[in-house]
N, C-alpha and C positions, 0 to 999 in steps of 0.2 A: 504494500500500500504506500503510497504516493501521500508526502506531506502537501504536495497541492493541491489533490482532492479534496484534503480535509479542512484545513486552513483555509480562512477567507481572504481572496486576494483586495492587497491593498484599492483604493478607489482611484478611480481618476478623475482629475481637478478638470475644471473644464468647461463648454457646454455640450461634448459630448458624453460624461458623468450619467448614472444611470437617476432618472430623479426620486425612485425611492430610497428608504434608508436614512440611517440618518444623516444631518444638515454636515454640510461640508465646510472645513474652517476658510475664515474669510470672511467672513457675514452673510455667507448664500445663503444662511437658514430660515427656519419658520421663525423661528425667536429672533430672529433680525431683522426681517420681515414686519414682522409685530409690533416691534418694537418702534423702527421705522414707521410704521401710519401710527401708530399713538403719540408720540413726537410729531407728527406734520398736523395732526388731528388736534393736540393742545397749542400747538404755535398758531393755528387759525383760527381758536376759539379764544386764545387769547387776543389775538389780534384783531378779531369782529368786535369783542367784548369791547376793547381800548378804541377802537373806534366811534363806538355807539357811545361809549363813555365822553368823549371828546363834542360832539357834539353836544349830548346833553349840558355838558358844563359850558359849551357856549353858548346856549339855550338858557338856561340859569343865569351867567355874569350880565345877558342882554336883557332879562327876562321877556325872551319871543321862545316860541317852541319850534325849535329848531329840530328835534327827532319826531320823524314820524314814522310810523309804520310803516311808509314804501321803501324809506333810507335803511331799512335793517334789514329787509329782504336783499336790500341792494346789497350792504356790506356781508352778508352771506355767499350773495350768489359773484362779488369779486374773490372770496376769499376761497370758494368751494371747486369756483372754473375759472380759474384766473387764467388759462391759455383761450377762451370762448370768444369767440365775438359781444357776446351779452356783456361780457364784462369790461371789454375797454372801455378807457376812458370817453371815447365821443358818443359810444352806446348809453354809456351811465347817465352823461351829464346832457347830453343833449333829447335823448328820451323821456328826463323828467322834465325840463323843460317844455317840450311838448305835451307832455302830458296835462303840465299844468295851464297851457294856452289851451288844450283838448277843454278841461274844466272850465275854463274860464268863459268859452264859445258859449258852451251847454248853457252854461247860468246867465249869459246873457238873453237867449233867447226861452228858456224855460225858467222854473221853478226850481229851488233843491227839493228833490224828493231819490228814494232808492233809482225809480225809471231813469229820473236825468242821471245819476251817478250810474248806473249800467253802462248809458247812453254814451255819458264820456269816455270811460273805461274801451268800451268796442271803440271808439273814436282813435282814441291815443292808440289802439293796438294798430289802425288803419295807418297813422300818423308816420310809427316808427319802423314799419314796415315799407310805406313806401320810402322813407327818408334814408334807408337801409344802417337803422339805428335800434338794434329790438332788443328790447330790455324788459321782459313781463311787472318788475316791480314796479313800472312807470305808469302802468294802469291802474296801480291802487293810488296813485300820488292825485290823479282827476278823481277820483271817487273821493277823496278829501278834501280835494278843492270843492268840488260840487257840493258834499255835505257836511262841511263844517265853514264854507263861505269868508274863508280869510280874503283881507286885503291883499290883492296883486303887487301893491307898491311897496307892501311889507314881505310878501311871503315868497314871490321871484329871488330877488337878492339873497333871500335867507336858502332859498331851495340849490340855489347857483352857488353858492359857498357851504352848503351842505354838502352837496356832490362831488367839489372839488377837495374836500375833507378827506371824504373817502376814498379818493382816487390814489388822494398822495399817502394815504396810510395803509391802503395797497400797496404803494409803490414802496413802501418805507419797508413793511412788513415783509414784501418776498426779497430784500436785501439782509434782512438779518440774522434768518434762519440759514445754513450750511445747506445746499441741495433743494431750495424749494423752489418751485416755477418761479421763472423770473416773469414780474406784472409790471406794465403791461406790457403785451406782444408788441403794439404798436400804440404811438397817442393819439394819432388821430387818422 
């Protein structure tokens, strides 16, 4: 009998390595793996968290309400697909924009009620599709215009330095982590 029969032969490194068995040194393994998305997973939950917190406190020092609802879906979805079209900067910042001129249309000619806020909502999606700027968060931003009927001359500027908030704390955030998508692919 043959001690090679018996004996397991050494593995080979590689990507031709057989991929059962266990994890091979180097960090190819499942535990590196692992470890690796709970690290990318806490760096962007911290980093939407520190986002949304930044607003708020500018929101606060101004007292305007500067976080709303559509800006945390937005800091989400740069921090989740930061390689995406959704997420660039000209999609972010100029889809809520529209969205908010979407709103703005609507309550000019209607009423706020849930129908008008719908109405805007499909508007602004019409908006940033053709402007080839789609950003879904941007549709909740007119459904807030529409039904909570803020001033334009307060709530534009505060919406435009919201967005650019988040862009650059995108942009901050996939420079400081070791290995994370670099945001954005492009600015504009």
């Amino acid at each position: 009998m043959k001690a090679d029969s018996v004996l397991p032969r050494p593995r080979a490194a590689g990507p031709q390595a057989p991929a059962d068995g266990p994890p091979l040194p180097g960090g190819r393994g499942r535990l590196h793996v692992a470890r690796h998305a709970a690290a990318a997973s806490l760096h962007s939950i911290g980093a939407v968290t520190t986002g949304l917190l930044v607003l708020a406190a500018i929101g606060t020092m101004i007292s305007e309400p500067v976080l709303i609802p559509s800006l945390a879906a937005s800091a989400g979805v740069l921090h989740s697909t930061p390689g995406l079209p959704v997420a660039q900067p000209r999609s972010v910042i100029v889809a809520h924009l529209l969205g908010a001129g979407a709103g703005y249309v609507v309550l000019a000619l209607w009423q706020s009620s849930p129908w008008s806020a719908a109405l805007a909502g499909g508007l602004t999606f019409a908006a940033t599709t053709l402007a080839r700027t789609p950003h879904s968060p941007a549709c909740a931003t007119a459904v807030v215009v529409v039904l909570q009927t803020p001033a334009p001359t307060r709530f534009v500027p505060l919406l435009l330095g919201a967005t650019v908030v988040l862009v650059l704390a995108g942009f901050a955030a996939s420079r400081l982590r070791r290995g994370a998508a670099r945001y954005p692919v492009r600015w504009w």
